[in-house]
C-alpha positions in Angstrom: 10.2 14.4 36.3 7.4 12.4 34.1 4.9 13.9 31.8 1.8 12.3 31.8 0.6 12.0 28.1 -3.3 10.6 28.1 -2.5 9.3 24.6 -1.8 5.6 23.3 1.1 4.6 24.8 1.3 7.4 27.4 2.0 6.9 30.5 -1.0 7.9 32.7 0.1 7.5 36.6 2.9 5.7 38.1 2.9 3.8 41.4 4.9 1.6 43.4 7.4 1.1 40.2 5.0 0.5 37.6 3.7 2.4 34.8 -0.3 2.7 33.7 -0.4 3.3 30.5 -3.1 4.1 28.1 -4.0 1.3 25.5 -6.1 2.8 22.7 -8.0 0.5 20.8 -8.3 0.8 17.2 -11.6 1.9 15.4 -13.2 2.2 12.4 -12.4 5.0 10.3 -12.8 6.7 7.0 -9.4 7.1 4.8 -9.2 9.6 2.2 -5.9 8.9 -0.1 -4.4 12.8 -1.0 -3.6 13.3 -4.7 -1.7 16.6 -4.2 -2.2 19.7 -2.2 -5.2 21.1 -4.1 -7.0 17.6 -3.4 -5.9 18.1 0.0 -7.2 21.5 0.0 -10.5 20.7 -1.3 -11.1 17.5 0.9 -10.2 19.3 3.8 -12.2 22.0 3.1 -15.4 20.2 2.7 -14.7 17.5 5.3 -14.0 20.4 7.6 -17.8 21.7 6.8 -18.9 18.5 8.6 -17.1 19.6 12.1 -16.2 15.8 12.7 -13.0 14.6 14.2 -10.3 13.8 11.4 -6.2 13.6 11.2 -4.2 14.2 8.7 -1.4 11.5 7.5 1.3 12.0 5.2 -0.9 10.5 2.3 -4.3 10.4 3.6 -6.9 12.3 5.7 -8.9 10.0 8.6 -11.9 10.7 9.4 -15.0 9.4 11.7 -16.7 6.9 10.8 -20.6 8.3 9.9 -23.4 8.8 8.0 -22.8 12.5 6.8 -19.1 11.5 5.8 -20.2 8.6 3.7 -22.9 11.0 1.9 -20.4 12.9 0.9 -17.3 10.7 0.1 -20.4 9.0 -2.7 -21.1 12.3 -3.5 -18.0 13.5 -4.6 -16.8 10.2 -6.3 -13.5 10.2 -4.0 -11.8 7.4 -3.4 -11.8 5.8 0.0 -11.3 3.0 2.3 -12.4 2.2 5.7 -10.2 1.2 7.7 -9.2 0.0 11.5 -6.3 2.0 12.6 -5.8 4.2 16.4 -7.4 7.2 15.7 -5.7 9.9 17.1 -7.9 13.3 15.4 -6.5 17.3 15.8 -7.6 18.9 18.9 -11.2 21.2 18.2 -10.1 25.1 17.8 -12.4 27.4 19.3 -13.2 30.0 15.9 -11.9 33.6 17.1 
């Protein structure tokens, strides 16, 4: 049995032998270096305000490149990098 994964590297339909797999290209993204868990806390907190895609890393958050994000990285004096990487953000959870 395969499982189809529609991620980077996933393989997406087979045919005849051969694979098709899903080639994500990188993009530009926001990276957020995390001090310690109440860094974390407070970067996710407020980046979470903004709704926009992110994903956590073991040392940094990732978030979409845009406007709003760059306001508020300036804002708050954080340090950041941008960066081209394959973004691969959390899945959106509906509020209960």
């Amino acid at each position: 049995m395969v499982i189809f994964v529609a991620q980077d590297g996933g393989v997406i339909f087979q045919q005849g032998g051969k694979d098709y797999v899903v080639r994500q290209l990188p993009e530009r993204v926001y990276e957020v270096p995390i001090q310690d868990a109440e860094h974390g806390a407070l970067v996710g907190w407020k980046v979470g305000n903004l709704h926009l895609p992110a994903q956590v890393t073991d040392a940094a958050l990732r978030v979409l490149y845009d406007a709003g994000m760059r306001q508020l990285l300036e804002r708050e004096g954080w340090a950041f990098r941008e960066v081209e990487v394959v973004f691969t953000p959390m899945k959106a959870v509906a509020h209960g």
